[in-house]
C-alpha positions as CSV (number, residue, x, y, z in Angstrom):
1,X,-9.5,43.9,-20.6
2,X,-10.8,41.4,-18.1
3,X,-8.4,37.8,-18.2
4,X,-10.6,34.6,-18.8
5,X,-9.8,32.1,-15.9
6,X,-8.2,29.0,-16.6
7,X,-10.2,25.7,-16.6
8,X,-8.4,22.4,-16.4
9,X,-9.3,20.6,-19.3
10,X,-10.3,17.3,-19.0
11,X,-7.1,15.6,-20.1
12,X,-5.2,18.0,-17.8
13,X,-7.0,16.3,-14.6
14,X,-6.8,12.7,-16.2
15,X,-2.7,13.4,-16.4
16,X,-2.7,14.9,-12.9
17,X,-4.8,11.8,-11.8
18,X,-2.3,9.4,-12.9
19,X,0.5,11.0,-11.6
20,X,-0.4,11.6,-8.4
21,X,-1.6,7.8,-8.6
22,X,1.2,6.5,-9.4
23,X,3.1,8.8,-6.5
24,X,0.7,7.7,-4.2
25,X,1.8,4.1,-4.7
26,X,5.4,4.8,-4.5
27,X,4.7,6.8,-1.0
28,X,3.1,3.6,0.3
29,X,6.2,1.4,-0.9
30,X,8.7,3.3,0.2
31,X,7.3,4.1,3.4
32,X,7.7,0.8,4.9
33,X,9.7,-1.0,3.0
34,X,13.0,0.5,2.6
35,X,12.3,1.8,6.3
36,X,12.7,-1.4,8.0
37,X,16.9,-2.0,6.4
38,X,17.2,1.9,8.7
39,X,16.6,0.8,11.9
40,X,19.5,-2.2,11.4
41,X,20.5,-2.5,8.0
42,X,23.2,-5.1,9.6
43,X,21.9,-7.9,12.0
44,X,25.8,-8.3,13.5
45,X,26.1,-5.0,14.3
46,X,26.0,-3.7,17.7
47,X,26.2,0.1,16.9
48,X,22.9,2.1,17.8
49,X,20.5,3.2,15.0
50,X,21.8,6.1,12.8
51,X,20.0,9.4,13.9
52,X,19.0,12.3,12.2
53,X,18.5,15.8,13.9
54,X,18.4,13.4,17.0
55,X,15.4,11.4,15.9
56,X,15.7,7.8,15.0
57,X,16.2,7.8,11.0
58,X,13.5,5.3,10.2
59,X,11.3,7.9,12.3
60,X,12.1,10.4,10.1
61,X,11.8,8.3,7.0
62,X,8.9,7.1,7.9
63,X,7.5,11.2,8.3
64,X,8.8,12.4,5.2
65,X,6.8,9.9,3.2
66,X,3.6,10.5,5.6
67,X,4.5,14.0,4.2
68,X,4.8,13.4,1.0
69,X,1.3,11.3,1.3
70,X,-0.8,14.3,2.9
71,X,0.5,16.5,0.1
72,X,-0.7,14.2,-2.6
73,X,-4.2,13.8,-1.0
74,X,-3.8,18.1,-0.6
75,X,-3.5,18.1,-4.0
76,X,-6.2,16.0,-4.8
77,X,-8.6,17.5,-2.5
78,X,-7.7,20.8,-4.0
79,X,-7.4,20.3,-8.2
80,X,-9.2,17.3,-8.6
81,X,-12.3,16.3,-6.1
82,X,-15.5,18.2,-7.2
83,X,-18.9,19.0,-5.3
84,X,-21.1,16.5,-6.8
85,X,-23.9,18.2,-7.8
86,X,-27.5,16.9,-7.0
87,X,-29.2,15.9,-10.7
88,X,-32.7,15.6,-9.3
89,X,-33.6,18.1,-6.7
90,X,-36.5,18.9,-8.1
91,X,-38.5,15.7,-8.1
92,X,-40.0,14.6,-4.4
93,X,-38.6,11.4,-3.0
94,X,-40.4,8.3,-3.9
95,X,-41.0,6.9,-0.3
């Protein structure tokens, strides 16, 4: 027998809207914010900026949140965001 393919259901997109929402927003706090304390989280210090895989940390902070962004907007793009569909195509244009 032939398997019927699964349809979000409406409340299943609403859910996933607000989620991804709500991770969006923490992205775009995080990004910045706590970034700026890793590139001198001491004023009095004279040490060099912590590194990581010899990139500056807040670099890399600052990517993995870009990251996490792009895959939000991926998932969007991909579950959520529909063709809208023209309702009148069959009616000429008024002008």
């Amino acid at each position: 027998m032939g398997s019927i393919p699964h349809t979000e259901s409406r409340q299943d997109k609403r859910v996933l809207t607000w989620v991804l929402s709500i991770a969006f927003v923490v992205a775009l706090v995080m990004g910045p914010g706590p970034g700026v304390y890793l590139v001198n989280p001491d004023p009095t210090t004279t040490e060099p900026a912590a590194t990581l895989m010899g990139m500056p940390i807040v670099y890399a902070w600052a990517l993995f949140w870009y990251a996490v962004m792009a895959v939000i907007v991926l998932t969007a793009y991909f579950k959520l965001w529909e063709d809208e569909k023209p309702q009148d195509q069959d009616k000429p244009d008024a002008t």
